[in-house]
N, CA, C and O of each residue as an XYZ file, in Angstrom:
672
protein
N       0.837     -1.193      0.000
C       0.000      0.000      0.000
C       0.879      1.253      0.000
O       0.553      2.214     -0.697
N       2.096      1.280      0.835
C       2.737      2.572      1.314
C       3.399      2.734     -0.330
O       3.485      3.893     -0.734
N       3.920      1.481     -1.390
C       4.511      1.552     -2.110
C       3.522      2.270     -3.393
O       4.059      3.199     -3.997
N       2.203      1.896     -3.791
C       1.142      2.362     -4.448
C       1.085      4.007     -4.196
O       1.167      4.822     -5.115
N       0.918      4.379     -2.682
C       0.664      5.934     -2.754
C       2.176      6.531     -2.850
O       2.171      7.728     -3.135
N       3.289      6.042     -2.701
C       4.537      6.445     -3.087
C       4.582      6.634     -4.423
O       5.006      7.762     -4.676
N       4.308      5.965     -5.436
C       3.791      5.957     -6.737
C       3.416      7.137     -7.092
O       4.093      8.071     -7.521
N       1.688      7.011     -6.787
C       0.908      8.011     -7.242
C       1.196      9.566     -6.842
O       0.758     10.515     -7.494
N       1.872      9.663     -5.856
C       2.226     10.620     -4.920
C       3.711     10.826     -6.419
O       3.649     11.855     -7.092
N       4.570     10.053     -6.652
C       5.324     10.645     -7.438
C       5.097     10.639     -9.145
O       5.926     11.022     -9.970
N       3.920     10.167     -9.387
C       3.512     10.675    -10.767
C       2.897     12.340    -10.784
O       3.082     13.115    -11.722
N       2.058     12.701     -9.395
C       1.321     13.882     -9.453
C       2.447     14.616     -9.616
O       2.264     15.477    -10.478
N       3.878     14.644     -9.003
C       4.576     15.385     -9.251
C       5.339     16.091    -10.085
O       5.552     17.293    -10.246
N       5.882     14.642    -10.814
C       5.966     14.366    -11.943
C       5.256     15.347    -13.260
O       5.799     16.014    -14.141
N       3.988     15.122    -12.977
C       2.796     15.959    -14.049
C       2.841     16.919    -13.821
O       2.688     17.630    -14.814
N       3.096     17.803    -12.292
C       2.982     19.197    -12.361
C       4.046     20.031    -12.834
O       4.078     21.115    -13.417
N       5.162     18.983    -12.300
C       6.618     19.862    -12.679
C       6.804     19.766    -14.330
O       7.593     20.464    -14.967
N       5.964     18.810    -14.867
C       6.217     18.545    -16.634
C       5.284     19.722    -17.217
O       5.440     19.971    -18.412
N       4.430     20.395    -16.577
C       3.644     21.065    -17.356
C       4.794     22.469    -16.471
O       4.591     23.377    -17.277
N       5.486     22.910    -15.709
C       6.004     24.202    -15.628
C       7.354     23.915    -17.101
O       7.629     24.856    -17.845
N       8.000     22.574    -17.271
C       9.268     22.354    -17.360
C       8.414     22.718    -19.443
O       8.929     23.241    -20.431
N       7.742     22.426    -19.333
C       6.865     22.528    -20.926
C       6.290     24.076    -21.153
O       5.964     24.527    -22.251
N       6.248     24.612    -20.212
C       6.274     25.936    -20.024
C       7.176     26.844    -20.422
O       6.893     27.851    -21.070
N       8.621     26.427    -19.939
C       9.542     26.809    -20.270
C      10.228     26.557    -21.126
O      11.204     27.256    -21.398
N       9.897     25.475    -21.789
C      10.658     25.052    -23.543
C       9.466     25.829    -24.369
O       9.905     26.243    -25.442
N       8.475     26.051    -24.221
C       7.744     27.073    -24.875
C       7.984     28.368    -24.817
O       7.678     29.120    -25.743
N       8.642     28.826    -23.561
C       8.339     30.394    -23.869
C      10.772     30.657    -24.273
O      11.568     31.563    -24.519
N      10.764     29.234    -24.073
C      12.581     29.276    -24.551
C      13.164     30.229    -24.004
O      12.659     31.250    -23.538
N      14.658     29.805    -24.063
C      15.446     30.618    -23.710
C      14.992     31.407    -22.459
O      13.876     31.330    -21.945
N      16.390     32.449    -21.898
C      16.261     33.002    -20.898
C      15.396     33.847    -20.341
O      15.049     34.879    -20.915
N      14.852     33.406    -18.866
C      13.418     34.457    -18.859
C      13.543     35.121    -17.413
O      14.393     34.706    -16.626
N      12.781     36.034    -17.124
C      12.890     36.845    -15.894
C      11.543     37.337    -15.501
O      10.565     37.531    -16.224
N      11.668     37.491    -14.309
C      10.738     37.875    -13.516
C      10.835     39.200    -13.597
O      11.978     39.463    -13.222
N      10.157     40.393    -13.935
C       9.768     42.158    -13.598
C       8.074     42.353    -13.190
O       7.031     41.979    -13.727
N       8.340     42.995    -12.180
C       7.736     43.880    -11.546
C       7.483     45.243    -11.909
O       8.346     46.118    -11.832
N       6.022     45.480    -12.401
C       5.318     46.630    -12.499
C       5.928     47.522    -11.298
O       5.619     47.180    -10.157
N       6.879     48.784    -11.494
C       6.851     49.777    -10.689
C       5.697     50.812    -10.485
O       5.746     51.616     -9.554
N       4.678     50.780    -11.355
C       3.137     51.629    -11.113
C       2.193     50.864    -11.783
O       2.555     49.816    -12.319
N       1.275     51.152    -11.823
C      -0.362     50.602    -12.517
C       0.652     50.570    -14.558
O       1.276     51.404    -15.214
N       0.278     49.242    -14.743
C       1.179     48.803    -16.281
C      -0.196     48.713    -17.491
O      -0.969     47.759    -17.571
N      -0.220     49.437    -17.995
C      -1.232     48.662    -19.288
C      -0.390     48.025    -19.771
O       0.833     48.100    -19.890
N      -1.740     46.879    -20.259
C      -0.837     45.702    -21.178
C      -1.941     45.454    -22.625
O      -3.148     45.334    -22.833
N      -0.741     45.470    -23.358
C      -1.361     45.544    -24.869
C      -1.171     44.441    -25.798
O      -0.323     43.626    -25.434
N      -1.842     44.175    -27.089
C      -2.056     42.837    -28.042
C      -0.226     43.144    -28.328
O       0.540     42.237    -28.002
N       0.137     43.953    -28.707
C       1.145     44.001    -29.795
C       1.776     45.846    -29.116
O       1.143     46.501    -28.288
N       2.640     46.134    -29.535
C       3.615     47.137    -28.838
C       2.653     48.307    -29.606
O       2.402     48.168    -30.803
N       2.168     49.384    -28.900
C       1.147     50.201    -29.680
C       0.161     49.781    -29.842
O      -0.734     50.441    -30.370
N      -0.007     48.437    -29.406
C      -1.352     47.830    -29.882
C      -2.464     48.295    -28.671
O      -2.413     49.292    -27.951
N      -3.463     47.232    -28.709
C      -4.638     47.653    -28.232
C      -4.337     47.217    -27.251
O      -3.585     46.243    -27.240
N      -4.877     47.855    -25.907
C      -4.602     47.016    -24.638
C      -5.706     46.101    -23.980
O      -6.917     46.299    -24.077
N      -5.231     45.293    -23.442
C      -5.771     44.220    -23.473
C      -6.395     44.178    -21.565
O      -7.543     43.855    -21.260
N      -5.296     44.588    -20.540
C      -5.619     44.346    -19.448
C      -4.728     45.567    -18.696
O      -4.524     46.616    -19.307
N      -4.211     45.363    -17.328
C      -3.284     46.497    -16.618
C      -2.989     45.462    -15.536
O      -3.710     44.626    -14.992
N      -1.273     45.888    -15.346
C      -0.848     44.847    -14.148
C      -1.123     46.084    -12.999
O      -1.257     47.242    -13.394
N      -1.183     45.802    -11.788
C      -1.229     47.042    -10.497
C      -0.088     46.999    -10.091
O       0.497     45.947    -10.351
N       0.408     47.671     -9.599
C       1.939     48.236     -8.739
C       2.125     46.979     -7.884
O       1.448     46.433     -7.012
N       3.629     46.665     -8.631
C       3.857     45.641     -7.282
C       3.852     43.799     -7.746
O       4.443     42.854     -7.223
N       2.779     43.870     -9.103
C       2.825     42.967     -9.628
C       4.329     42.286    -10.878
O       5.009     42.787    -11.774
N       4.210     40.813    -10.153
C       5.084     40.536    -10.754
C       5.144     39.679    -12.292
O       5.265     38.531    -11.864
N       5.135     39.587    -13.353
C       5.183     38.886    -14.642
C       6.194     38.658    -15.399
O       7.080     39.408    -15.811
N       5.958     37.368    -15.576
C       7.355     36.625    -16.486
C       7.793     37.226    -17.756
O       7.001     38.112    -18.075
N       8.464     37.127    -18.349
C       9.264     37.726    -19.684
C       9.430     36.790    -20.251
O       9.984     35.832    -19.711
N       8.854     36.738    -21.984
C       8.878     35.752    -22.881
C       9.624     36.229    -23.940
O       9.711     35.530    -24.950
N      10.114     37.178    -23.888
C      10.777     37.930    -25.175
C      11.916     38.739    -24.846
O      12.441     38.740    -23.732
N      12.345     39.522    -25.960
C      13.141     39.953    -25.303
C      13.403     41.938    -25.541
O      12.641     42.164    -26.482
N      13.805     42.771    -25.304
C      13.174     44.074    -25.443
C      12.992     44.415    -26.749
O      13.665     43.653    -27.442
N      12.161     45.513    -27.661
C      12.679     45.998    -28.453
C      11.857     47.045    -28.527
O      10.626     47.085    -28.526
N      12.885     48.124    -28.608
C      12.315     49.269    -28.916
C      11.404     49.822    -27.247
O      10.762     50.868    -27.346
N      11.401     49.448    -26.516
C      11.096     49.942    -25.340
C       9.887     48.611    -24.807
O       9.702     48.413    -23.606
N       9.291     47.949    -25.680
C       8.688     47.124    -25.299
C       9.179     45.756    -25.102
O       9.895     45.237    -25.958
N       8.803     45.067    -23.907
C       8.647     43.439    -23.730
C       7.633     42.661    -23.607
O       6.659     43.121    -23.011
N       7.576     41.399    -24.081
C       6.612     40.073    -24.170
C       6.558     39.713    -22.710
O       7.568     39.285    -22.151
N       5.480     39.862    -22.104
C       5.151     39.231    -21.299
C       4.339     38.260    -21.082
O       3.477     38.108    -21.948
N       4.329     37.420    -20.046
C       2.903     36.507    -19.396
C       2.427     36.398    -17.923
O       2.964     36.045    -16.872
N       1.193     36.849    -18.282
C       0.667     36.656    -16.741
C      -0.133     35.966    -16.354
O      -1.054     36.077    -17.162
N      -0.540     34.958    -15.248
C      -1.605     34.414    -15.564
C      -1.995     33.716    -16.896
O      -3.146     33.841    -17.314
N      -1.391     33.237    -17.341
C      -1.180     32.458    -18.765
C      -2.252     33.543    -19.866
O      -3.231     33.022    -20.399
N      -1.964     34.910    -20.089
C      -2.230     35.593    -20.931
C      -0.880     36.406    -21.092
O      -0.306     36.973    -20.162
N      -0.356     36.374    -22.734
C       0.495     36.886    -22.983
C       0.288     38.444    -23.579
O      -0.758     38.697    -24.177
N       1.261     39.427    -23.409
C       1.283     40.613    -23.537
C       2.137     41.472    -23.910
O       3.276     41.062    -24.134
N       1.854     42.802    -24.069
C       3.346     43.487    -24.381
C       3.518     44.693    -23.312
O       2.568     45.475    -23.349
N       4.381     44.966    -22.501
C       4.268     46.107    -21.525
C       5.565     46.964    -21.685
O       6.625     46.382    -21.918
N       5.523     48.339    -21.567
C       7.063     48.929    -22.068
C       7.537     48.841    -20.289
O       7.026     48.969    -19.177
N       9.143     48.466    -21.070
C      10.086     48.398    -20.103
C      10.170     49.465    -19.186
O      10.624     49.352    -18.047
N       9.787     50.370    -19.624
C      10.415     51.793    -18.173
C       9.408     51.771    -17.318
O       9.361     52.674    -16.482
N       8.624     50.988    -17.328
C       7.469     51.126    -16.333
C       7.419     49.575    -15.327
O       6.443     49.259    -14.647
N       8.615     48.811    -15.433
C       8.879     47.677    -15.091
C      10.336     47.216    -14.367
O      10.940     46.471    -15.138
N      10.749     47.344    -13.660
C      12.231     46.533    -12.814
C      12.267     45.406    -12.575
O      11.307     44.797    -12.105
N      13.479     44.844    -12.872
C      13.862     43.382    -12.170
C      13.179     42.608    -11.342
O      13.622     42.908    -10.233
N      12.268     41.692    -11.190
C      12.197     41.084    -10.075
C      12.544     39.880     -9.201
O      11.900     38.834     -9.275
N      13.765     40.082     -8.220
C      14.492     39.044     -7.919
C      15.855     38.364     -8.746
O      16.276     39.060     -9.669
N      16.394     37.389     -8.553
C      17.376     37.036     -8.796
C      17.263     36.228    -10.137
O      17.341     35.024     -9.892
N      17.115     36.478    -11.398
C      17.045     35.868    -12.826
C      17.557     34.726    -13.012
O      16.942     33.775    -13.494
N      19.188     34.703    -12.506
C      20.181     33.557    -12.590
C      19.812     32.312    -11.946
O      20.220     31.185    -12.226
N      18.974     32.664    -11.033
C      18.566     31.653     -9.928
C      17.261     31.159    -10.685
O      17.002     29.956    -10.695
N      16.615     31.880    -11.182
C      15.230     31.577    -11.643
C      15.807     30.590    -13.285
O      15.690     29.418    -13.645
N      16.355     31.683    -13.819
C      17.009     29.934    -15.008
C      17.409     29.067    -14.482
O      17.108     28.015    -15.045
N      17.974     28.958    -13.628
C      19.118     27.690    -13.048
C      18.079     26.471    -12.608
O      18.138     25.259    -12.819
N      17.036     27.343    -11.862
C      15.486     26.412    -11.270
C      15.236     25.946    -12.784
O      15.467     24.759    -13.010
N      14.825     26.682    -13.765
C      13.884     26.190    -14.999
C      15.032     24.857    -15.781
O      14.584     23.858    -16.343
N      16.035     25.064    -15.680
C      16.637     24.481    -15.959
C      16.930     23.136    -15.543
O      17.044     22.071    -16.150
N      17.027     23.509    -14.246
C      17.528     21.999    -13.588
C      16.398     21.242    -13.898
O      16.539     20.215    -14.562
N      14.731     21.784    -13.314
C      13.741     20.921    -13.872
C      14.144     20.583    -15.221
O      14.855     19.636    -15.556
N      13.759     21.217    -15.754
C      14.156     20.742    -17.098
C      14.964     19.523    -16.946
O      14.248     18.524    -17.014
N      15.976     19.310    -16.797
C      16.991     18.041    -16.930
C      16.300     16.710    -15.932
O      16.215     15.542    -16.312
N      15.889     17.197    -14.695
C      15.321     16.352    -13.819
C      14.410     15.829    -14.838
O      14.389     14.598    -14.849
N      13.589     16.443    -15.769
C      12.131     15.862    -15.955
C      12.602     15.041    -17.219
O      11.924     14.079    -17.579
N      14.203     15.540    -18.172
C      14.653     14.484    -19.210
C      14.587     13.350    -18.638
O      14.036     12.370    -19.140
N      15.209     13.376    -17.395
C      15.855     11.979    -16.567
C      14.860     11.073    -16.563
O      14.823     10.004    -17.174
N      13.569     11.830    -15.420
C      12.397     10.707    -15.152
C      12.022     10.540    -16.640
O      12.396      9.452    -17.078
N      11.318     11.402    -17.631
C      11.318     10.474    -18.727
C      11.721      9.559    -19.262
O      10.986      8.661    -19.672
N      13.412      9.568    -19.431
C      13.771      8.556    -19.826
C      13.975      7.355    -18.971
O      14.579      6.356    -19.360
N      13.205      7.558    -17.253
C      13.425      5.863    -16.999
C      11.832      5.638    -17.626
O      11.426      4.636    -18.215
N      11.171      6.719    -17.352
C       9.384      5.900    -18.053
C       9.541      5.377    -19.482
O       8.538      4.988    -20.079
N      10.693      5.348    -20.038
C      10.643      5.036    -21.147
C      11.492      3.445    -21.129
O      11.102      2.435    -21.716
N      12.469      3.548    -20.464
C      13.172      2.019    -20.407
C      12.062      1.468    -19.836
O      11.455      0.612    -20.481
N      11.584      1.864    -18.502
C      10.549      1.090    -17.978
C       9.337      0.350    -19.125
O       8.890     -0.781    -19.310
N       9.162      1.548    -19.653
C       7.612      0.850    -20.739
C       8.722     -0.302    -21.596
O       8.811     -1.515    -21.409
N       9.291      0.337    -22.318
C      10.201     -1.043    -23.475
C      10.428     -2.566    -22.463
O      10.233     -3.720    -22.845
N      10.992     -2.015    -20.811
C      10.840     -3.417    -20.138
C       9.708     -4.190    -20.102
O       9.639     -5.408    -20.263
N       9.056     -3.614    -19.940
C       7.548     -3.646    -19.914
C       6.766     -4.672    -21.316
O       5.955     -5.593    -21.217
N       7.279     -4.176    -22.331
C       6.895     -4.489    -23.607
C       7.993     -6.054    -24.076
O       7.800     -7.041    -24.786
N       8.815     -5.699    -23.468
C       9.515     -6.874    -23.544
C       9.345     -8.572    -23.028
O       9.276     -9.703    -23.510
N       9.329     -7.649    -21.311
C       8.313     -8.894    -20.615
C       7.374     -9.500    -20.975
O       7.358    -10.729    -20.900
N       6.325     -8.775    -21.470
C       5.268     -8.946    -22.452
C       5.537     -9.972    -23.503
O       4.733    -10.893    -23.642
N       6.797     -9.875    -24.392
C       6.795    -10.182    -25.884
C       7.016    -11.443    -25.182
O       6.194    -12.334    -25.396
N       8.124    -11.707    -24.262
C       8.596    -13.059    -23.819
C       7.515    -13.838    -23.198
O       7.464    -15.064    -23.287
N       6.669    -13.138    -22.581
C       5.739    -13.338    -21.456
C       4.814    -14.616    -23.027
O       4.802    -15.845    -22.958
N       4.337    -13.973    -23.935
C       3.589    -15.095    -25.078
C       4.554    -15.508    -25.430
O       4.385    -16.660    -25.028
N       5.712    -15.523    -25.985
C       6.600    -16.550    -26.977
C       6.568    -17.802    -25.593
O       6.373    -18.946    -26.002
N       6.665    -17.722    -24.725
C       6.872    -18.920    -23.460
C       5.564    -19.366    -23.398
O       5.435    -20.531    -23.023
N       4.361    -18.626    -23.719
C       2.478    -19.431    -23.878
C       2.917    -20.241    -24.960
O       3.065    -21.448    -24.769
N       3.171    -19.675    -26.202
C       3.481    -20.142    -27.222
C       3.862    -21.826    -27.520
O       3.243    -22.822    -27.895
N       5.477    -21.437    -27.051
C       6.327    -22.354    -26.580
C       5.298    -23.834    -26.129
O       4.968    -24.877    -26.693
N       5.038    -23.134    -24.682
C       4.032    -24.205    -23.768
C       3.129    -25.043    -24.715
O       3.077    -26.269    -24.816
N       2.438    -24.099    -25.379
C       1.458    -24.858    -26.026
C       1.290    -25.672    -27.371
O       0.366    -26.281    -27.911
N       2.560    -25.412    -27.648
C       3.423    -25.732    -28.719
C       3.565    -27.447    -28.261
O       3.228    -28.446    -28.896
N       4.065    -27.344    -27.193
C       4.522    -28.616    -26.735
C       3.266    -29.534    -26.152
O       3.129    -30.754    -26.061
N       2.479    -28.508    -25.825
C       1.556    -29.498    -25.231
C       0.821    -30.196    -26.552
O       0.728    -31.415    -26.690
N       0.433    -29.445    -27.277
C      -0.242    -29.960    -28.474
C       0.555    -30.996    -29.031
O      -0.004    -32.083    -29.180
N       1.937    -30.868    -29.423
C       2.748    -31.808    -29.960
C       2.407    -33.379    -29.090
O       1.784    -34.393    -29.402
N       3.162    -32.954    -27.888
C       2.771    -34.504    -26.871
C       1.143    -34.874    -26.934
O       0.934    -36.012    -26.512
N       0.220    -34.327    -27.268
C      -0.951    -34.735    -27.451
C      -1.333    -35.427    -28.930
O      -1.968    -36.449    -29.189
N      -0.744    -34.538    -29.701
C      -0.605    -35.456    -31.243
C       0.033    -36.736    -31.396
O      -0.279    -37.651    -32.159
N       1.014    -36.667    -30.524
C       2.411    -38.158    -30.711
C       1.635    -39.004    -29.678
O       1.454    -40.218    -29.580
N       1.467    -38.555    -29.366
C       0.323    -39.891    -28.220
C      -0.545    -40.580    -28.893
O      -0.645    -41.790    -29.099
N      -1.527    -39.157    -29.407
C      -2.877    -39.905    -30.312
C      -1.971    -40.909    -31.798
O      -2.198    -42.084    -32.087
N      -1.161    -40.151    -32.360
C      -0.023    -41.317    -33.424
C       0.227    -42.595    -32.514
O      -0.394    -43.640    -32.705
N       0.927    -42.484    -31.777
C       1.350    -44.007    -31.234
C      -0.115    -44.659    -30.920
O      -0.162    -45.885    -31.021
N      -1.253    -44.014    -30.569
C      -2.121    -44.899    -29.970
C      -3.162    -45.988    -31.308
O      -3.747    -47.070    -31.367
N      -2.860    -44.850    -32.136
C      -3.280    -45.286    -33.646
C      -2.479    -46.253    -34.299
O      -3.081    -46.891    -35.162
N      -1.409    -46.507    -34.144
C      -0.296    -47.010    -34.396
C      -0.411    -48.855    -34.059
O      -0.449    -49.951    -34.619
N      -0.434    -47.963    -32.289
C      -0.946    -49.625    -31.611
C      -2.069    -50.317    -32.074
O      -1.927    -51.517    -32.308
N      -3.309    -49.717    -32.275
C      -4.199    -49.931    -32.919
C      -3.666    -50.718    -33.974
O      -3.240    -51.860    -33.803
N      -3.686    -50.072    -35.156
C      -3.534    -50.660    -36.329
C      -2.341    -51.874    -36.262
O      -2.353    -52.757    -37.120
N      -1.742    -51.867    -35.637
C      -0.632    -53.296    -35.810
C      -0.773    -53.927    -34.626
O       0.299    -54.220    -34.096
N      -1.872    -54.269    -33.966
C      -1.982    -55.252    -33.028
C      -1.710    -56.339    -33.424
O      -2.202    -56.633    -34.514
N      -0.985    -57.198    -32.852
C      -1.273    -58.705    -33.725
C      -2.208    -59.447    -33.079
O      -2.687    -59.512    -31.947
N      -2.328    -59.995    -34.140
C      -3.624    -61.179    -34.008
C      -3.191    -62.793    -33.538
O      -2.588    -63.586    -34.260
N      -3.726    -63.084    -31.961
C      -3.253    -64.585    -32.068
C      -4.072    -65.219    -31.630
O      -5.059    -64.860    -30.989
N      -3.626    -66.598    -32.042
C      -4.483    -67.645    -32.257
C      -5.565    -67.471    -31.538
O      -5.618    -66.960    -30.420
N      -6.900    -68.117    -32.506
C      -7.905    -68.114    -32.099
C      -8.977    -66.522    -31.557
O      -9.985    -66.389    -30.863
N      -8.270    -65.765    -32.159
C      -8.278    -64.472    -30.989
C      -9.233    -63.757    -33.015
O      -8.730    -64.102    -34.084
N     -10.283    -63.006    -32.959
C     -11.051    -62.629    -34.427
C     -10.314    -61.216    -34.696
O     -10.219    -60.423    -33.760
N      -9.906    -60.965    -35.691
C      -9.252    -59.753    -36.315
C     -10.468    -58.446    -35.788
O     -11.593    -58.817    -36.124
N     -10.497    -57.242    -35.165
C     -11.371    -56.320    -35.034
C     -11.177    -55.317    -36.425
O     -10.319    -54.981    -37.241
N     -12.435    -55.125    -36.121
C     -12.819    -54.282    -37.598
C     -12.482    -52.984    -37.473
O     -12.011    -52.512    -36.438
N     -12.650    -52.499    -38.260
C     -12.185    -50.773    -38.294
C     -13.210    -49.951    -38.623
O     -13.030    -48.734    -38.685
């Protein structure tokens, strides 16, 4: 039992950290945390239409990278464009790749044992019938060579004296 919820307990994890670590091969490359220094409109496209406003204080990821005074952002899984002078650093960047990253590699790893695992898996399997196979292979055979010899005996019984030939 303790081994089952050890399991399930490390697939949920598994799934949550695969959907941040898929997060981050989507929005690629190096990303950072900034913080709205005042009330931020946020727009479709740089000049574009705005779409929402971060409030002072709020923090949103960076998917892009500057140009021209504007950056790609995401908040709340809606992406945006907000100009940089109205935005600072938030927190330590290096540390925040190094996290996206390492997941990242952690989550190659567990993949690739779910993947030896399944091929073991598939293997056991393949062997698991060639050995039914096998079995029944043999059983049928010893059931055929039996019924031959018994036919066998049959047909060349000899006949002695006094004893009437049986019919067929």
């Amino acid at each position: 039992m303790k081994k089952i919820i050890v399991t399930v307990f490390s697939m949920i994890i598994m799934l949550c950290l695969s959907v941040v670590t898929v997060k981050a091969a989507e929005l690629g490359g190096a990303m950072s945390l900034l913080e709205a220094t005042q009330a931020v409109k946020v727009y479709d496209a740089p000049n574009g239409t705005e779409i929402g406003e971060l409030a002072e204080g709020t923090a949103a990821l960076t998917i892009g990278e500057e140009q021209d005074g504007w950056i790609q952002i995401m908040y709340q899984e809606v992406k945006g464009y907000v100009q940089m002078a109205q935005m600072q650093t938030f927190g330590d960047t290096q540390a925040l790749n190094n996290e996206y990253a390492d997941t990242e590699n952690f989550h190659k790893l567990v993949f690739e044992e779910m993947k030896v695992q399944k091929e073991q898996q598939t293997q056991e399997m393949l062997w698991g019938a060639i050995m039914i196979a096998l079995v029944a292979g043999i059983f049928v055979t010893s059931i055929l060579s039996a019924l031959k010899k018994n036919e066998k005996e049959r047909k060349y019984k000899p006949i002695y004296k006094g004893q009437k030939k049986a019919e067929d």
